[in-house]
OpenMM code with the backbone's topology and positions (N, CA, C; nanometers):
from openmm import Vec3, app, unit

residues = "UNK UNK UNK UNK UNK UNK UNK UNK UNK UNK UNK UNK UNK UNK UNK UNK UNK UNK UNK UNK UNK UNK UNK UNK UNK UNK UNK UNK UNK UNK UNK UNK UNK UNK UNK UNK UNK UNK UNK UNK UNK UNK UNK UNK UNK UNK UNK UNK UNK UNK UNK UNK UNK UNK UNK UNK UNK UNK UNK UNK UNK UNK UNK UNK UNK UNK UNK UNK UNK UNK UNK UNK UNK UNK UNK UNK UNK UNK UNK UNK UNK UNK UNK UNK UNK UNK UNK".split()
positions = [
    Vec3(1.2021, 1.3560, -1.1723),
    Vec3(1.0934, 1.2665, -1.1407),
    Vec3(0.9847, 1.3389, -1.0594),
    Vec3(1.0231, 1.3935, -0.9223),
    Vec3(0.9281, 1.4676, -0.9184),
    Vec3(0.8725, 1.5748, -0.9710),
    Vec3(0.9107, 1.6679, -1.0408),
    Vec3(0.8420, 1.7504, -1.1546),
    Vec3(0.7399, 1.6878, -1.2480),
    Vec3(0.7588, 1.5566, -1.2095),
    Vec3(0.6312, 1.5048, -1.3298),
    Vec3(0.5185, 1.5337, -1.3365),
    Vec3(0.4225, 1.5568, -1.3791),
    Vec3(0.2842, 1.6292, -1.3509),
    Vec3(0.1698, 1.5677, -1.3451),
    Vec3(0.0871, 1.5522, -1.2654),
    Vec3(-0.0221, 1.4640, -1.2923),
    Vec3(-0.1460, 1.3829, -1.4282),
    Vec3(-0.0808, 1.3518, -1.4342),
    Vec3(-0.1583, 1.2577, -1.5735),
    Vec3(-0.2912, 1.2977, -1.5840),
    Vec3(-0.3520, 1.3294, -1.7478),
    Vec3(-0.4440, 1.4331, -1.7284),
    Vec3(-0.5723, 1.3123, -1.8673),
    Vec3(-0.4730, 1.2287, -1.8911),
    Vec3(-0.4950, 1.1651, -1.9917),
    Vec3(-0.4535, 1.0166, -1.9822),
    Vec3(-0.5491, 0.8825, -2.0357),
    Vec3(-0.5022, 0.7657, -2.0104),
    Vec3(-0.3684, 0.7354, -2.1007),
    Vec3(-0.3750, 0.8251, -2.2209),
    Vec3(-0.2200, 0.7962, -2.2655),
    Vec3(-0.1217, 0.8813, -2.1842),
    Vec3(-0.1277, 0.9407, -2.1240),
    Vec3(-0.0086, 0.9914, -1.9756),
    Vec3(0.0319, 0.9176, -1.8884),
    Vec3(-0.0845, 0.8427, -1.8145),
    Vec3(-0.0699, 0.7848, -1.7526),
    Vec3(-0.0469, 0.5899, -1.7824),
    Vec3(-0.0572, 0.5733, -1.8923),
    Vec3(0.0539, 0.4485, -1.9271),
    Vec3(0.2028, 0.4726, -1.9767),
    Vec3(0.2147, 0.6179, -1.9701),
    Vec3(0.3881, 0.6147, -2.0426),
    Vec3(0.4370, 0.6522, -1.8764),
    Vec3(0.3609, 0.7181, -1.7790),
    Vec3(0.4461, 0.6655, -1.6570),
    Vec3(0.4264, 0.5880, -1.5809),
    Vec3(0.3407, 0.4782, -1.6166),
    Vec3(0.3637, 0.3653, -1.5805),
    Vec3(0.4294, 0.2574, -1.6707),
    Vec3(0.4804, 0.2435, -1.7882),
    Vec3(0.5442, 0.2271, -1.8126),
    Vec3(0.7113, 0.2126, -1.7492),
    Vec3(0.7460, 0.3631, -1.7477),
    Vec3(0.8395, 0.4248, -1.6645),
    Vec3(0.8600, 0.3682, -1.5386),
    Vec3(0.7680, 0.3838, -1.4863),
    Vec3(0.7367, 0.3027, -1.3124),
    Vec3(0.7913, 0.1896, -1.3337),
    Vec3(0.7406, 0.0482, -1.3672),
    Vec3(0.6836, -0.0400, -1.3922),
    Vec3(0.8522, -0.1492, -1.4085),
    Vec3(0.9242, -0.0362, -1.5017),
    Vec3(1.0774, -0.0681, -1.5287),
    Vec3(1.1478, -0.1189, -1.3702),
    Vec3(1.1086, -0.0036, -1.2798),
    Vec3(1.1884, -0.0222, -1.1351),
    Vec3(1.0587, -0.0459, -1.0432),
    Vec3(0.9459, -0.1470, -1.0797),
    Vec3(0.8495, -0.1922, -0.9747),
    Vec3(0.9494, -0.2689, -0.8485),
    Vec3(1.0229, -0.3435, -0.8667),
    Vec3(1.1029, -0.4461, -0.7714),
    Vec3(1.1678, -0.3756, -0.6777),
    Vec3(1.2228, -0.2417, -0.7080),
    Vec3(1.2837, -0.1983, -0.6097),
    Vec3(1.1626, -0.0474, -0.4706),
    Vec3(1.0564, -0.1207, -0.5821),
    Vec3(0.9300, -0.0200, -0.5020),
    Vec3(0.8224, -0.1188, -0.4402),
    Vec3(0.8917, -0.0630, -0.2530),
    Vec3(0.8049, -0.1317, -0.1431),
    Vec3(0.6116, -0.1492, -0.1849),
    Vec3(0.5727, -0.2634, -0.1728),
    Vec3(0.4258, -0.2620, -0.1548),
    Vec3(0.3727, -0.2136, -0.3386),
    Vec3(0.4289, -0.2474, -0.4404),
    Vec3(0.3995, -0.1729, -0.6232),
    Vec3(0.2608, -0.2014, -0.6425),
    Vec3(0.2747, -0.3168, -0.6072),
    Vec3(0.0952, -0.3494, -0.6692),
    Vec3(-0.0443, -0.2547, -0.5911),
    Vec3(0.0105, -0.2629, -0.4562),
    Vec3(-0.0112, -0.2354, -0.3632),
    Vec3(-0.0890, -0.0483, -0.3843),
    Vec3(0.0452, -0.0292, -0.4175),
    Vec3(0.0144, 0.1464, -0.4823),
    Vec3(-0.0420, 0.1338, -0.5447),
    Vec3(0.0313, 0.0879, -0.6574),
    Vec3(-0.0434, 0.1257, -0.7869),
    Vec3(-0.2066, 0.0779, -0.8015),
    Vec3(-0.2554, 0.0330, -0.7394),
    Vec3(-0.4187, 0.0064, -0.7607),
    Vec3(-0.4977, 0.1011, -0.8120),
    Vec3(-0.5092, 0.2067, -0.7327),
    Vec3(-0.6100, 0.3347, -0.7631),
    Vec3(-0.5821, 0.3712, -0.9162),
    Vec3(-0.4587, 0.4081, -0.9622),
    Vec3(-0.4135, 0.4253, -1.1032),
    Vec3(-0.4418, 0.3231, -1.1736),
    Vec3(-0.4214, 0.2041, -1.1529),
    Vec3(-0.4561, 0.0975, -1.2574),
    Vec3(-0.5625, 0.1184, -1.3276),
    Vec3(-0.6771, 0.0885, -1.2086),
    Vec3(-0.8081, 0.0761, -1.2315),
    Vec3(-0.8637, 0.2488, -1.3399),
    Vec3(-0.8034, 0.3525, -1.3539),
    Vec3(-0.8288, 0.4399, -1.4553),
    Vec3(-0.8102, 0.3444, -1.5944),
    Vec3(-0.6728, 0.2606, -1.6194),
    Vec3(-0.6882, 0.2022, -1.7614),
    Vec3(-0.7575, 0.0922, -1.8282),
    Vec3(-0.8946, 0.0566, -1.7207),
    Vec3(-0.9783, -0.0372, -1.7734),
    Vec3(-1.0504, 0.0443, -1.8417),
    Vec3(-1.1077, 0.0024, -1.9664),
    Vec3(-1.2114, 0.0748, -2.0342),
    Vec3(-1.3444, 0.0809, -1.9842),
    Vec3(-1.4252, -0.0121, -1.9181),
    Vec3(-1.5368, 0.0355, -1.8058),
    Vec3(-1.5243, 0.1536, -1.6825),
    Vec3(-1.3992, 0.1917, -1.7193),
    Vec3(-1.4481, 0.3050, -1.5958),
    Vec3(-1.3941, 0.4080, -1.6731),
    Vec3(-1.4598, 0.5247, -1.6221),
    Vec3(-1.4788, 0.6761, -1.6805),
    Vec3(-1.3147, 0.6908, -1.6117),
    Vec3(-1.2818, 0.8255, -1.6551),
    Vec3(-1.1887, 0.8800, -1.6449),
    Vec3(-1.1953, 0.9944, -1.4705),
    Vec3(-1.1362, 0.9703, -1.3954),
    Vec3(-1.1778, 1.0413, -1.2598),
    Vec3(-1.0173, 1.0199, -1.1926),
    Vec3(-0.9340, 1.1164, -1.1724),
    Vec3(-0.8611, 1.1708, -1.1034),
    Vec3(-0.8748, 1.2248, -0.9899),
    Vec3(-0.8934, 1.1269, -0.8598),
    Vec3(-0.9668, 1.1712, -0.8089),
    Vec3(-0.8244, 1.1911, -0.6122),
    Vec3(-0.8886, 1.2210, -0.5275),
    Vec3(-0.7247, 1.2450, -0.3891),
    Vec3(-0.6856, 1.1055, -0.4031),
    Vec3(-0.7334, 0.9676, -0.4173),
    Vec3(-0.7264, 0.8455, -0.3900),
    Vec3(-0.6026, 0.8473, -0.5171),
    Vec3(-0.6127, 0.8455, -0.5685),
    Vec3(-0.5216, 0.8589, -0.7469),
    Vec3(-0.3840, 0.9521, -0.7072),
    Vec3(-0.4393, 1.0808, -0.6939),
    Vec3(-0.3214, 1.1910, -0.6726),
    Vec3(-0.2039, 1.1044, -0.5753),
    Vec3(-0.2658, 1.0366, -0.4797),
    Vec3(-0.2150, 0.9659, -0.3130),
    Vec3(-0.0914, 0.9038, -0.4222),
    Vec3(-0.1782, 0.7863, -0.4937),
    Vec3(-0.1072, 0.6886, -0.5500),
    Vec3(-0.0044, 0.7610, -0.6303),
    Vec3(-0.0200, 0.8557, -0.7175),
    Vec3(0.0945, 0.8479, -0.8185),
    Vec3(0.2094, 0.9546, -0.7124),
    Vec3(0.1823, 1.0047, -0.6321),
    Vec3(0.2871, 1.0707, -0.5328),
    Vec3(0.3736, 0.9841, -0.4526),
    Vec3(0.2981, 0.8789, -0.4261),
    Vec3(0.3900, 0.7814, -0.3710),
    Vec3(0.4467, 0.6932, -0.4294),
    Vec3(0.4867, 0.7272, -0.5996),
    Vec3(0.5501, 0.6576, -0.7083),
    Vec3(0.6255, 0.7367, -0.6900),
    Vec3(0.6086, 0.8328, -0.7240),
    Vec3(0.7422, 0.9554, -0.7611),
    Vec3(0.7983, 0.9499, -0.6253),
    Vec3(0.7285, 0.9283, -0.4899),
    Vec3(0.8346, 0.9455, -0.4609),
    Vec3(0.9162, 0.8307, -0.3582),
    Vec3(0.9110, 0.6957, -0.3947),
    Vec3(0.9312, 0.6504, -0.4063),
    Vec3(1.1080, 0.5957, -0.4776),
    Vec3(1.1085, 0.6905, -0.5695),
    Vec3(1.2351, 0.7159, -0.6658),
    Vec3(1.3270, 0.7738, -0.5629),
    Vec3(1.2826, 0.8438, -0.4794),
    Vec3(1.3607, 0.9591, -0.4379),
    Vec3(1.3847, 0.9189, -0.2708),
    Vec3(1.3751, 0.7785, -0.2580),
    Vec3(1.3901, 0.6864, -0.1150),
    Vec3(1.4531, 0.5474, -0.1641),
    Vec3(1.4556, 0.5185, -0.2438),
    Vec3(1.4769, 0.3688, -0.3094),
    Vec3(1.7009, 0.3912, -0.3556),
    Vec3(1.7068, 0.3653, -0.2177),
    Vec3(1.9201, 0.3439, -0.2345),
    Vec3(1.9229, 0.2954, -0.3201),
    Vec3(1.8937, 0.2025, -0.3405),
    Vec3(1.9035, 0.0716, -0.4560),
    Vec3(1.9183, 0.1744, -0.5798),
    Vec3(1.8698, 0.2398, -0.5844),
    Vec3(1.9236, 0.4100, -0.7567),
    Vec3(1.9949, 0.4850, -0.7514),
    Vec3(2.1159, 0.4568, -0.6334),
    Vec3(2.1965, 0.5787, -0.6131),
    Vec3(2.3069, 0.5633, -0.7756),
    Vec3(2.3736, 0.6706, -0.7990),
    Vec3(2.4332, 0.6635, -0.8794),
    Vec3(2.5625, 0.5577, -0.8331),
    Vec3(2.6561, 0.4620, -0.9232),
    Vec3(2.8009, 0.4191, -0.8417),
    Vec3(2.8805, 0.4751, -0.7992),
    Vec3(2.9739, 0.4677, -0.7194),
    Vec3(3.1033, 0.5579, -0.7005),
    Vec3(3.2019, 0.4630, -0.7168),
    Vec3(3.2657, 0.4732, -0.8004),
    Vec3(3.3831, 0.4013, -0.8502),
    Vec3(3.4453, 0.4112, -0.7620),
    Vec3(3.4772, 0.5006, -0.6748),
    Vec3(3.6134, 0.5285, -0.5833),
    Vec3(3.5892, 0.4673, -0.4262),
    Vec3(3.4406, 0.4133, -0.3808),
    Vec3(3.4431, 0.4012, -0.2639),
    Vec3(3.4589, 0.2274, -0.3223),
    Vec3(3.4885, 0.0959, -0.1941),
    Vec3(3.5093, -0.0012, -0.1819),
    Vec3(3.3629, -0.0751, -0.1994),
    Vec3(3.3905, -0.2004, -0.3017),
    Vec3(3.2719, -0.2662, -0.3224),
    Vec3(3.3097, -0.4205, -0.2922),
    Vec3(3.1681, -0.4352, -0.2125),
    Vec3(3.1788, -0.5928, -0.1325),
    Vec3(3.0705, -0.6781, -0.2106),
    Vec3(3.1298, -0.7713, -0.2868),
    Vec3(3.0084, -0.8711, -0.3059),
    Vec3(2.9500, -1.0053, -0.2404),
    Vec3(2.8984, -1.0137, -0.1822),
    Vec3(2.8402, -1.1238, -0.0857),
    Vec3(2.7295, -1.2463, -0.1641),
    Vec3(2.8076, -1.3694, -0.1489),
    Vec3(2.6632, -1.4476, -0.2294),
    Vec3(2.6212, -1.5475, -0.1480),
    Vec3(2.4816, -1.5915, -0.1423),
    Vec3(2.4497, -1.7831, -0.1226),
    Vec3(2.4578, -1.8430, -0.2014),
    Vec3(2.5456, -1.9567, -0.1943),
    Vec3(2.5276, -2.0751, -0.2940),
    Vec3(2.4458, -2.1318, -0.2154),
    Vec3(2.3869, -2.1734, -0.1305),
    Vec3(2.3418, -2.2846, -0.0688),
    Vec3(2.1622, -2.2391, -0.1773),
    Vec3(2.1072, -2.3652, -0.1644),
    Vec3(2.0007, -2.3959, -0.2597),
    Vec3(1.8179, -2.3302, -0.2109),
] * unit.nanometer
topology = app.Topology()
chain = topology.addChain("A")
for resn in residues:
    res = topology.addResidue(resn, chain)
    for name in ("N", "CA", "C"):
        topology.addAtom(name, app.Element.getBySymbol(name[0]), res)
């Protein structure tokens, strides 16, 4: 994930947002980030990659790489499930 490379092209940058987009819920503040990038895939605006953009898609990637919620399982350690029923 982080090896990904900066999107150089608006079809780049919808296949990782795409990608993104799958695990938005478990990424603090998504909309939030993702703004600066969005606004490249309206067709009124030119194409500009600009530090404001770079900011945003760095704090996607890395994002991945802080988010527990993706750790792989471990079958072998003890799992607790906790629920509310209440309404």
């Amino acid at each position: 994930m982080q090896a990904w490379e900066n999107p150089t092209l608006v079809k780049e940058l919808q296949q990782f947002l795409r990608f993104v987009n799958f695990y938005h819920r478990f990424i603090q503040s998504y909309s939030a980030v993702t703004i600066p990038i969005i606004k490249l895939l309206r067709k009124d605006i030119r194409w500009l990659w600009g530090p404001e953009q770079a900011k945003s898609f760095k704090a996607l990637k890395r994002a991945f790489t802080l988010a527990l919620v993706l750790a792989y399982y471990d079958y072998i350690k003890k799992t607790v499930v906790k629920t509310n029923i209440s309404n």
